[in-house]
Structures are given as C-alpha cells and as structure tokens.
C-alpha positions as CSV (number, residue, x, y, z in Angstrom):
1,X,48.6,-3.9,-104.3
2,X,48.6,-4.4,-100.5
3,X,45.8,-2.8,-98.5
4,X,46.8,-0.7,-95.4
5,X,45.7,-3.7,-93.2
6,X,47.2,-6.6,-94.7
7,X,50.5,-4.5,-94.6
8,X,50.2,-3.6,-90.7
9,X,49.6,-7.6,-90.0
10,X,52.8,-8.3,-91.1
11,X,54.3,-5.4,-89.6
12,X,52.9,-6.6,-86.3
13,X,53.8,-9.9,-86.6
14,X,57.8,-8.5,-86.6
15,X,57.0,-6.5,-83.3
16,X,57.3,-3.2,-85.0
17,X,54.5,-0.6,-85.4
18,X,52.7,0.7,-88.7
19,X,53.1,4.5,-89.2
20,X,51.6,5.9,-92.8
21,X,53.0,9.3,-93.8
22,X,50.7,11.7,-96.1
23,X,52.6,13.7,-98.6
24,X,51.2,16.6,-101.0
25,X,52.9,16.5,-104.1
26,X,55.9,14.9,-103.5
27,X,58.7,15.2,-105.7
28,X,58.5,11.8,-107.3
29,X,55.0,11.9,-107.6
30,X,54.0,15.7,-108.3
31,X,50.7,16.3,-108.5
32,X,49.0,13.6,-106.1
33,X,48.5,13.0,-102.6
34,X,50.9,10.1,-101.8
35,X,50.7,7.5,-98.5
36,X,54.1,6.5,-97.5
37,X,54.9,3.1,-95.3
38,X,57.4,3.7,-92.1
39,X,57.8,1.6,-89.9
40,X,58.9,2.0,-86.3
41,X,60.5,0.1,-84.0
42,X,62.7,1.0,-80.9
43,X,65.5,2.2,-83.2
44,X,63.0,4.3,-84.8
45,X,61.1,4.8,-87.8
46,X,62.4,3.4,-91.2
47,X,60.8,4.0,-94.8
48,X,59.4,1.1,-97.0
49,X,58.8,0.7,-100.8
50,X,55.1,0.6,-99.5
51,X,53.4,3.8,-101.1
52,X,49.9,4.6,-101.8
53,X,48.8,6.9,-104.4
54,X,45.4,9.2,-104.2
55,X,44.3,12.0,-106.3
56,X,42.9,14.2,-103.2
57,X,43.5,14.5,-99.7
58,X,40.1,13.4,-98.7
59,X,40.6,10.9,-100.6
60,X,43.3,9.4,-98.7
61,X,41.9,10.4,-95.2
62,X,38.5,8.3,-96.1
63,X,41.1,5.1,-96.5
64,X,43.3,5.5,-93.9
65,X,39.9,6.4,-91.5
66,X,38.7,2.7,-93.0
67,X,41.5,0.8,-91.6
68,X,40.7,2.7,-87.9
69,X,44.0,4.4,-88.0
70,X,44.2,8.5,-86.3
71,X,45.7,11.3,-87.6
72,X,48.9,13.4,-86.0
73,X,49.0,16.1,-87.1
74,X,53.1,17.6,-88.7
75,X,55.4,19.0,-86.9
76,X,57.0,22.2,-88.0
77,X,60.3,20.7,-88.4
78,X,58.8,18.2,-90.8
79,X,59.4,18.3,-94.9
80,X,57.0,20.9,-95.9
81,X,55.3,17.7,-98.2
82,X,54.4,16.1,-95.1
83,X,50.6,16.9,-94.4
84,X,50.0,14.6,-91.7
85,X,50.9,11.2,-90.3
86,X,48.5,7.9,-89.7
87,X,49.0,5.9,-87.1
C-alpha cells in the first residue's frame, strides 16, 4: 500500500494537488473510518481508487497530521459521511 506521501509526489509531479477526504462509515466500508484520494486540478477535484482504511478517527488524524497535511473542516452541503477533508 501507498503511503499518503508517496501518493502526493506523483500527484505533484502531474501539476495537480493532493486532497484526502475522511469518511465515517461509509457505505462500502461500514463500520471504519475511511481516507479517500481526490485529486484537484483546475477542472476540479476527481476521486481515485486510493483509499485508506482506520478503525478510529484519531487514528486517521495522527496519519494524515504525520504527512504535515491540515484539516478543513465539511461543509454542510457535504455527504453526511464526510467528517473532514486533508489537504
């Protein structure tokens, strides 16, 4: 399995950006907190087979805080799944 960094470096290398949304028990995967690949470019953002699975929350935060990404927090017009996104 990729890491979170080795998978933004090739993002980069494309010119696009690296965005990582966090789901709570998402349908696919009920259950788990689950770290989803986009990535964004001036078109916008696009999902990826890239998808990280954690059994907590905090769990996934600690990783995501590892590879010096931030948080943003949802908007209220996101899926109600969607805890939070990494940049």
């Amino acid at each position: 399995m990729m890491l979170f960094g080795e998978v933004r470096a090739r993002v980069h290398e494309v010119n696009c950006t690296a965005m990582f949304t966090v789901y709570d028990s998402p349908v696919d995967v009920p259950g788990f907190i689950v770290v989803r690949l986009f990535i964004v470019n001036k078109h916008g953002a696009k999902p990826t087979a890239y998808a990280w699975t954690f059994l907590d929350l905090v769990e996934a935060r600690h990783a995501l805080e590892r590879e010096g990404l931030f948080p943003l927090p949802r908007d209220e017009a996101d899926d109600p799944k969607i805890v939070e996104t990494w940049l």
